[in-house]
C-alpha positions in Angstrom: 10.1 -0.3 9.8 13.2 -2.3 11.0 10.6 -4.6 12.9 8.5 -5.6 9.9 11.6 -6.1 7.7 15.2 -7.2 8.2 18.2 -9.1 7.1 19.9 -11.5 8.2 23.6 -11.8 6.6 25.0 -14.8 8.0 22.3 -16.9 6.1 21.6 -14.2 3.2 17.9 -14.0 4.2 15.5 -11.3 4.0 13.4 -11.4 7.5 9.7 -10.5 6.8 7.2 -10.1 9.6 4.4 -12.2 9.2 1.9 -9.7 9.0 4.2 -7.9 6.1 4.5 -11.4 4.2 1.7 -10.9 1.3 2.5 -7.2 0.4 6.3 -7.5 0.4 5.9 -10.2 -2.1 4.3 -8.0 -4.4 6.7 -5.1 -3.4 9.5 -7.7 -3.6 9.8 -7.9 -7.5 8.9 -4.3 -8.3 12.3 -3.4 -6.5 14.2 -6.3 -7.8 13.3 -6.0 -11.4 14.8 -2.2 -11.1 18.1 -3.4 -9.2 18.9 -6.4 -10.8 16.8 -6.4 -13.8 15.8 -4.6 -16.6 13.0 -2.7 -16.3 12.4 0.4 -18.4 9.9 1.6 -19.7 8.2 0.3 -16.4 6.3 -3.3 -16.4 4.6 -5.0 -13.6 6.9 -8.0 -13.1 3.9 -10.0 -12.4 2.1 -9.2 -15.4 5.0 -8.3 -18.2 3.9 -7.7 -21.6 2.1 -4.1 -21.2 3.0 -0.6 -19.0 2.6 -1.2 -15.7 -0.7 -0.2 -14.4 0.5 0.8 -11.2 2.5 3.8 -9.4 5.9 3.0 -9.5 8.0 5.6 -8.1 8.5 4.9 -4.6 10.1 0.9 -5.4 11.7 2.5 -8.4 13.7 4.8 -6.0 14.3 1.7 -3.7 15.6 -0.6 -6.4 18.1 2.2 -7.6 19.2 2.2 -3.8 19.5 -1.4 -3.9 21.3 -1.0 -7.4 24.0 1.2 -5.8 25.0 -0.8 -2.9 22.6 -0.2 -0.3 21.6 -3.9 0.8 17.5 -4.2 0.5 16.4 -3.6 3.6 18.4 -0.7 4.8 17.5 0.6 1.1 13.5 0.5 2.1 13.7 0.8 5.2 15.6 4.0 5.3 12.7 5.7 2.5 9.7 3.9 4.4 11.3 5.6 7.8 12.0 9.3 5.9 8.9 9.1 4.7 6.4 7.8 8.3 9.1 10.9 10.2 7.8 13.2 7.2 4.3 12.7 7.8 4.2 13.1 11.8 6.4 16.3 11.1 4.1 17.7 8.6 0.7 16.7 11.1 2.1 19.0 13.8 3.2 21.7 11.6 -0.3 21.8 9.7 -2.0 21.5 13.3 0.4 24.2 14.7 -0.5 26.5 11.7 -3.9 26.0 11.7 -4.6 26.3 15.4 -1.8 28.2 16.7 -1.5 25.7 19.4 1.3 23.3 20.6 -1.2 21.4 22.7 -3.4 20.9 19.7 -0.3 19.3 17.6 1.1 16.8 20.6 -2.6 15.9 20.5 -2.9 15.3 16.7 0.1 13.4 16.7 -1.1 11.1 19.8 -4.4 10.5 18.1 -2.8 9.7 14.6 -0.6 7.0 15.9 -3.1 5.6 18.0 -6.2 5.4 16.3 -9.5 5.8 18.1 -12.0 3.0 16.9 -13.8 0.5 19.3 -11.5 -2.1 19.0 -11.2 -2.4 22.7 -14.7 -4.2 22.6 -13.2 -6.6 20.4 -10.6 -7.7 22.4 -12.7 -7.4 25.3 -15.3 -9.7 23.8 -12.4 -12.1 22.8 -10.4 -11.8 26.1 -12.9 -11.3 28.8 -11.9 -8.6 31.4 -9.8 -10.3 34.4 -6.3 -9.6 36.5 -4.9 -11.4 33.1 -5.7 -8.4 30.5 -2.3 -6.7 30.7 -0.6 -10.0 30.1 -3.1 -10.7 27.4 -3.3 -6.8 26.0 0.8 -6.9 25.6 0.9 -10.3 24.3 -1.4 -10.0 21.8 -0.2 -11.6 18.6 -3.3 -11.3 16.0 -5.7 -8.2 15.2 -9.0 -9.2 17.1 -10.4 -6.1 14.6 -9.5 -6.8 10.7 -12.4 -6.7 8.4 -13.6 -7.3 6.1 -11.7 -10.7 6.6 -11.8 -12.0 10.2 -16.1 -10.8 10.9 -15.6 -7.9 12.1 -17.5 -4.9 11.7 -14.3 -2.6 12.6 -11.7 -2.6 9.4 -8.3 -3.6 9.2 -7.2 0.1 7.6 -6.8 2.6 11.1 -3.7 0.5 13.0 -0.1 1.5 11.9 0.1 -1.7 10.1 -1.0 0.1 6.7 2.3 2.2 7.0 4.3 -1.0 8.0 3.0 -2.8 4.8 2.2 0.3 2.5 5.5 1.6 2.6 4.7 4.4 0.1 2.1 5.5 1.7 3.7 7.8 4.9 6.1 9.5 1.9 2.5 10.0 0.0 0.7 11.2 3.3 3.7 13.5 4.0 3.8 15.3 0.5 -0.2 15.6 0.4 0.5 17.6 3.7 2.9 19.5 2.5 0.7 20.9 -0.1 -2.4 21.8 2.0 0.6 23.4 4.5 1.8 25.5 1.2 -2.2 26.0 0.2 -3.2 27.2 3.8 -0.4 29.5 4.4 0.0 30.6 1.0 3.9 30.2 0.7 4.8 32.4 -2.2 7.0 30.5 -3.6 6.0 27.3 -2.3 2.9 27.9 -4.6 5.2 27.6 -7.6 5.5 23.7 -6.7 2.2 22.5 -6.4 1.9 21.8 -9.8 5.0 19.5 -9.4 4.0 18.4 -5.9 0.6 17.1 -7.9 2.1 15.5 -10.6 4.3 13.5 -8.0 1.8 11.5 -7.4 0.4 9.7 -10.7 3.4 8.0 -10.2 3.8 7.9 -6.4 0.5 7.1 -5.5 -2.5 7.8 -7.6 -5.2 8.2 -4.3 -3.2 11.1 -3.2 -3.0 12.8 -6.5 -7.3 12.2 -6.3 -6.8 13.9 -3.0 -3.8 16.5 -4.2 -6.6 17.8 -7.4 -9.2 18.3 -4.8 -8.0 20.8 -2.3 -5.9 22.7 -5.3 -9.3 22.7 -6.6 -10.8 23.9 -4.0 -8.5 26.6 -3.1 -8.1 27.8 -6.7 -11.4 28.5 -6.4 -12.0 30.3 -3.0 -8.7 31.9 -2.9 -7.6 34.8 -5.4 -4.0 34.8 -4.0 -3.3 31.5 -5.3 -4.5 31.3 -8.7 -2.1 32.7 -10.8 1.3 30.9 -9.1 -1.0 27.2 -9.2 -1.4 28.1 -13.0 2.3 28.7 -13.6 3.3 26.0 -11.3 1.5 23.2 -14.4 4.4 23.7 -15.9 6.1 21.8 -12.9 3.5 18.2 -13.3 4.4 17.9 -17.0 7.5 15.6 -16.6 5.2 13.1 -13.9 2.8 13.7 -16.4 4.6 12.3 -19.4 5.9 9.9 -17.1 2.3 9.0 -16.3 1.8 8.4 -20.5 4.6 5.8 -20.0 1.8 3.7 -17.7 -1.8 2.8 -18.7 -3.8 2.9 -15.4 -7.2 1.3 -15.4 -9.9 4.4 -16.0 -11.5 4.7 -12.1 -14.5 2.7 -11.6 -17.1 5.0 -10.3 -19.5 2.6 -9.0 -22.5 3.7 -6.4 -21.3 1.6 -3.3 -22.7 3.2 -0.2 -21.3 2.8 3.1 -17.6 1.2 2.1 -16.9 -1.9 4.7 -20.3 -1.9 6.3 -21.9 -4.6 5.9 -25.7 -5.4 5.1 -28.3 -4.6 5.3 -27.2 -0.9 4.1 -29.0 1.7 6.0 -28.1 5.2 7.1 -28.1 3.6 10.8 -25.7 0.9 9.8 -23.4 3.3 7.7 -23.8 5.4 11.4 -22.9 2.6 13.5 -20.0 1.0 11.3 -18.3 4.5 11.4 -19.3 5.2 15.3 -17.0 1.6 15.9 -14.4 2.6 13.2 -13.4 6.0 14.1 -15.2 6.2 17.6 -15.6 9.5 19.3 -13.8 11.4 16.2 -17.2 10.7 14.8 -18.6 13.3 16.9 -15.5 15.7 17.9 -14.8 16.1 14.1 -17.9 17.7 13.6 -17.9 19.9 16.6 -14.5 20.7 15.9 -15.2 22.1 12.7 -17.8 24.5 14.2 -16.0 26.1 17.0 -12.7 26.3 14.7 -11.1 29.4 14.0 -12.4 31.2 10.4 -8.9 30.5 8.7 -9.3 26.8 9.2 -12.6 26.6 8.1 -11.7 26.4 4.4 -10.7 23.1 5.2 -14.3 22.0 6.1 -15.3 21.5 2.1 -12.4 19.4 1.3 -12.6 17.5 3.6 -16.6 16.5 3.7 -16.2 15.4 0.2 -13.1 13.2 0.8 -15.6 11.4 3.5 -18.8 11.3 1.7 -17.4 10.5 -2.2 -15.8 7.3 -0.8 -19.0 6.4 1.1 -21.1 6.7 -1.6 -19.0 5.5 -4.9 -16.6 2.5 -5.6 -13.2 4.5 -6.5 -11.5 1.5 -7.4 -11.2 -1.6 -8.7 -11.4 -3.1 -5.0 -13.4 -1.4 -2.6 -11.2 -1.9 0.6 -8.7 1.2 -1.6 -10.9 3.4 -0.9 -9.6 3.5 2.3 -6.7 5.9 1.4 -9.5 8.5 1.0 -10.3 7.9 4.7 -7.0 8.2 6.1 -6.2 11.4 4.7 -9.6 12.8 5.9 -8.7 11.6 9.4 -5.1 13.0 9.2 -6.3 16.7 9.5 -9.6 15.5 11.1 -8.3 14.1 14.6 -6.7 17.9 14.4 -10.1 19.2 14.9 -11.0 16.7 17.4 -7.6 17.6 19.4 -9.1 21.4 18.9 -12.1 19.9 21.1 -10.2 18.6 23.9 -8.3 21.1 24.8 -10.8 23.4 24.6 -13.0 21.2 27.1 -9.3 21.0 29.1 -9.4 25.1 29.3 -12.8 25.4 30.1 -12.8 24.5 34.0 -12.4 22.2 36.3 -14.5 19.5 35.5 -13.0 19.6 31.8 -9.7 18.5 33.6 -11.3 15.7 35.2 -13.2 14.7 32.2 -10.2 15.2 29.2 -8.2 12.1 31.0 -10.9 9.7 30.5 -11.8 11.1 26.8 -8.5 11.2 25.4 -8.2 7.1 26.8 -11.0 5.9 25.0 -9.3 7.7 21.6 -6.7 6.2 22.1 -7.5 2.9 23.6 -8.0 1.1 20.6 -4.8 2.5 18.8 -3.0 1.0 22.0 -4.7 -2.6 21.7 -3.8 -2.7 17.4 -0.6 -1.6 18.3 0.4 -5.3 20.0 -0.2 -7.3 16.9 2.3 -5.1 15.0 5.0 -5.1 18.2 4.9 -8.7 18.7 5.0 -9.8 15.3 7.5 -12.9 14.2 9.8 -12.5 11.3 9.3 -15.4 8.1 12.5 -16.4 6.2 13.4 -16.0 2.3 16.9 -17.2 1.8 17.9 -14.1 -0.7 19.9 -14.9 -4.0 23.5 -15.8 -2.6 21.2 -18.8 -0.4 19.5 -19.6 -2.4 20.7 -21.9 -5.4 17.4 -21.0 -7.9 17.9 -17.7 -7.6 21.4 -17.3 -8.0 21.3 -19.3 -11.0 18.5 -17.1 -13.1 20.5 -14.2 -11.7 23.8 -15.7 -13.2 22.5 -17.3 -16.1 19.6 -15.2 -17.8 19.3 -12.2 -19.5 18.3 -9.5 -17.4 14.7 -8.7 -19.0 13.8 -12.0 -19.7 9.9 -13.3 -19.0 9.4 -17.0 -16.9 6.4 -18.7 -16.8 6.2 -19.2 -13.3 4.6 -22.6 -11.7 4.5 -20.8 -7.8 3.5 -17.2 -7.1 5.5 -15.8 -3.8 8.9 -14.8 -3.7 9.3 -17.2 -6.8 13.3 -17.5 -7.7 12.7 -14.7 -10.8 11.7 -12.1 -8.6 14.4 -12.4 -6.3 16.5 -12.1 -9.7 15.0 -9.1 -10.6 13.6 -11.1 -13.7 9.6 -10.7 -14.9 7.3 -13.9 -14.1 4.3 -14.0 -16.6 1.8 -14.7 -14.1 1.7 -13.4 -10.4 -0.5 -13.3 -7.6 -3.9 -13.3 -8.6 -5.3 -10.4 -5.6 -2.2 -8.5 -7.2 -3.4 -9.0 -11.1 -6.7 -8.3 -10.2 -6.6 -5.5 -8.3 -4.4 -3.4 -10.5 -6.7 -4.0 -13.3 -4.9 -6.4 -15.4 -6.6 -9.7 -17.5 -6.0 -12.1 -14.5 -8.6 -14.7 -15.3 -6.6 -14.5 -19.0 -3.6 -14.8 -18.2 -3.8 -17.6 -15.3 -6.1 -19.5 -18.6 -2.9 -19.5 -20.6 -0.9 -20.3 -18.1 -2.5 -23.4 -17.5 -3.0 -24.2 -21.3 0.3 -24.1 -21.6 1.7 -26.6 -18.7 -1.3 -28.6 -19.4 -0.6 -28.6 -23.4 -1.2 -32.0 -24.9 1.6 -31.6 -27.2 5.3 -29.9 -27.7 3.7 -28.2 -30.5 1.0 -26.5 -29.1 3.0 -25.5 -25.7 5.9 -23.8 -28.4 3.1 -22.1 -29.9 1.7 -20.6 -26.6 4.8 -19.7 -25.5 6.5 -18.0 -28.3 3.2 -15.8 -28.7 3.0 -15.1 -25.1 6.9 -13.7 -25.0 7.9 -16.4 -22.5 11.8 -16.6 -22.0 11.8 -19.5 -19.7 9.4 -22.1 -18.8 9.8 -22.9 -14.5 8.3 -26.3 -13.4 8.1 -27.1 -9.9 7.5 -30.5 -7.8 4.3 -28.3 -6.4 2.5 -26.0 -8.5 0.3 -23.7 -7.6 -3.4 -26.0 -7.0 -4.9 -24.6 -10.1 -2.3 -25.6 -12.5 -1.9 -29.4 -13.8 1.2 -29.9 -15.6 1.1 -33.0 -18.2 4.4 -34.2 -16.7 4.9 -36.7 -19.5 5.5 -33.7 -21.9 8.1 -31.6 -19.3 9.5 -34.3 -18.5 9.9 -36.5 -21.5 10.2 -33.7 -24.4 11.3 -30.6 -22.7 15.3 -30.5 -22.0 15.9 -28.7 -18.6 18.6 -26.7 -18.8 19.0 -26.5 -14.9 17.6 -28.8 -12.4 17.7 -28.8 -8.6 16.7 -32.0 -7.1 16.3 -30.5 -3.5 13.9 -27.5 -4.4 11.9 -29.9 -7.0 12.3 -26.6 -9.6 13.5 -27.1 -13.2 13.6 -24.4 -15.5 13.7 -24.8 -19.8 14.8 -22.3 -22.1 12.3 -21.6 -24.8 14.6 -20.6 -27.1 16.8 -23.9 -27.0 12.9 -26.1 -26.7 11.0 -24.8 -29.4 13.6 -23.7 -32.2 11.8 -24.9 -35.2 8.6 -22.6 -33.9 7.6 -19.2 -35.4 5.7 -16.9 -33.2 
């Protein structure tokens, strides 16, 4: 976690790994705007003006850290690292309690961290075989396997890097663990907490508590034992639930989308073969893994079919790469059942000790070459508030909930204040449901306005505190310069950053909303 984000305190910069760059800068203002804002009831800082639309609680926590002295990094760092030790703990206690077998958890744990898809044959095709492929294996700098967005049929979603850059995600993990652990053994009073456990997660991440409502489900139904204490233990999601009331998520597309990332023509052989290079000989240990299981663990086969086949048959989100989450999880008790397999191929004779060493390589082979891109990663530069003049003047100088209209969209000046910027970035926007086409329309109504009168107007309806101009906008936005700079009155100016920034208030007094 400490790789993919530091600090540096002689310059007052926040070190971000290139590969963490895009989601930090979304993560960025949602822990600022609760440690140096104002921020309750919760808004998305990117898109103020309505509840946030998305779960909160883990940055929330972070920004109180933050708030309390903790300096950022060490503040999400320190969760992000709780949270990734939480999960492996909880794989190897599930694994051990399932299959009564130390072997079978080392194993789980080896296969989780290095996932098993063929992106070997990526590198491979990229970097032919030669005496230079440990040089170029342990200096590899760049996934060769990231779909949907560099060609590739195998996805970007297996490598460690989704814990790196989802830092909520491991705490999620680890909690949606600990309730199939409390499920399967049947902890008496553990079962009194699943209600709360559940509810946890409408705010801490809404795919888990998809995933949470399942196997509750699922074992409220097969198992007598539990019912009663899972009825009582509603009682305990109420608070995450009114909580929940305080946000208006978007209502869950349920599109018919078959076969996730694969890509067209869509056929029950290409669906086959996408998932044979994604998940690679899990594909077919899974499976078997399941059938020569022992009886108590086989209540997990239902669960889990439907956590793979739902997301390969419907849309669950807004953008189709989230449904990824759904996979994850499935694979997080899944390679358990493949570990199962090996071990009982390793016990069987001699030959399965000959063969075990090459299959556990190729399972883990492509884990090891997606691990490099996240070891060798190079850390970008944001000079925090104290270096950097912007931001320690909006931090100084502006109330602590106010709303800028924002000319730039990463790591703008507001957001390292803590403060709301009225139009973020539009991946972000869009992919959490809100009016993003809308939004980025008024925004460039209102630094294109023809007239002081008509950019008041806009402004004062939008709830715009602040107006931010700088030297380079973002490419689709076309100030009319002649108005900022002829009939708006900055009331700070930095010549070397190009930024001004105008008060509403003091611009457009005479204007009523």
């Amino acid at each position: 976690m400490w790789h993919t984000l530091s600090y540096d305190s002689k310059t007052e910069s926040i070190l971000i790994s290139g590969k963490f760059w895009s989601d930090f800068g979304g993560y960025l203002p949602q822990i600022r705007s609760f440690s140096l804002g104002k921020n309750w009831p919760p808004q998305y800082p990117l898109y103020p003006g309505e509840p946030t639309r998305y779960h909160f609680l883990f940055f929330m926590v972070v920004g109180l850290l933050e708030k309390i002295g903790f300096r950022i990094d060490f503040a999400l760092n320190f969760l992000s690292a709780i949270g990734f030790f939480s999960l492996l703990v909880m794989i190897w206690l599930t694994s051990k309690k399932i299959f009564s077998d130390e072997r079978v958890s080392w194993l789980s744990l080896l296969f989780f961290l290095f996932n098993g898809s063929f992106s070997f044959l990526d590198f491979f095709k990229k970097y032919p075989l030669s005496i230079q492929s440990l040089h170029d294996l342990t200096n590899l700098r760049d996934f060769v396997s990231f779909a949907p967005w560099n060609g590739s049929q195998i996805s970007a979603f297996w490598n460690l890097n989704i814990f790196t850059n989802q830092r909520h995600l491991g705490l999620s993990f680890a909690l949606g663990l600990l309730l199939v652990y409390i499920l399967i053994v049947r902890h008496k009073k553990g079962l009194y907490l699943v209600g709360f456990i559940s509810g946890l997660f409408l705010v801490l991440n809404q795919a888990v508590f998809g995933i949470a409502v399942l196997f509750v489900a699922w074992f409220f139904v097969i198992v007598k034992q539990v019912r009663i204490p899972v009825l009582i233990s509603t009682v305990g999601g109420l608070p995450w639930l009114f909580m929940a009331f305080m946000a208006s998520p978007t209502k869950p597309p349920m599109n018919f989308h078959p076969g996730f990332l694969t890509q067209d023509p869509i056929t029950f052989i290409s669906i086959f073969i996408f998932w044979l290079f994604n998940i690679g000989l899990h594909l077919f240990l899974i499976p078997i893994g399941f059938f020569i299981s022992p009886k108590k663990s086989r209540i997990l086969i239902f669960p889990l079919l439907v956590l793979f086949l739902v997301p390969n048959i419907f849309q669950l989100s807004i953008d189709i790469i989230n449904n990824h989450k759904f996979f994850n999880f499935f694979l997080l008790i899944g390679v358990m059942f493949s570990a199962l397999v090996v071990i009982k191929i390793w016990d069987k004779n001699l030959l399965g000790k000959i063969i075990v060493p090459f299959l556990i390589f190729f399972l883990i082979f492509g884990g090891i070459v997606d691990f490099f891109p996240v070891k060798n990663d190079k850390f970008i530069s944001v000079a925090d508030i104290k270096a950097n003049a912007d931001g320690s003047y909006i931090a100084s100088y502006t109330p602590k909930n106010a709303v800028f209209l924002n000319s730039t969209w990463f790591y703008h000046p507001a957001s390292l204040a803590g403060r709301f910027i009225y139009n973020g970035y539009s991946y972000f926007t869009w992919s959490f449901g809100y009016n993003q086409i809308q939004r980025e329309n008024i925004t460039s109504q209102i630094y294109s306005s023809s007239t002081k009168d008509l950019a008041c107007k806009l402004l004062i309806r939008e709830n715009i505190s602040y107006i931010e101009l700088n030297s380079r906008p973002e490419n689709f936005l076309h100030p009319n310069w002649e108005l900022w700079d002829n009939q708006f009155t900055p009331e700070y100016k930095n010549n070397i950053s190009g930024l001004k920034i105008y008060s509403v208030s003091k611009n457009c007094q005479n204007y009523e909303k």
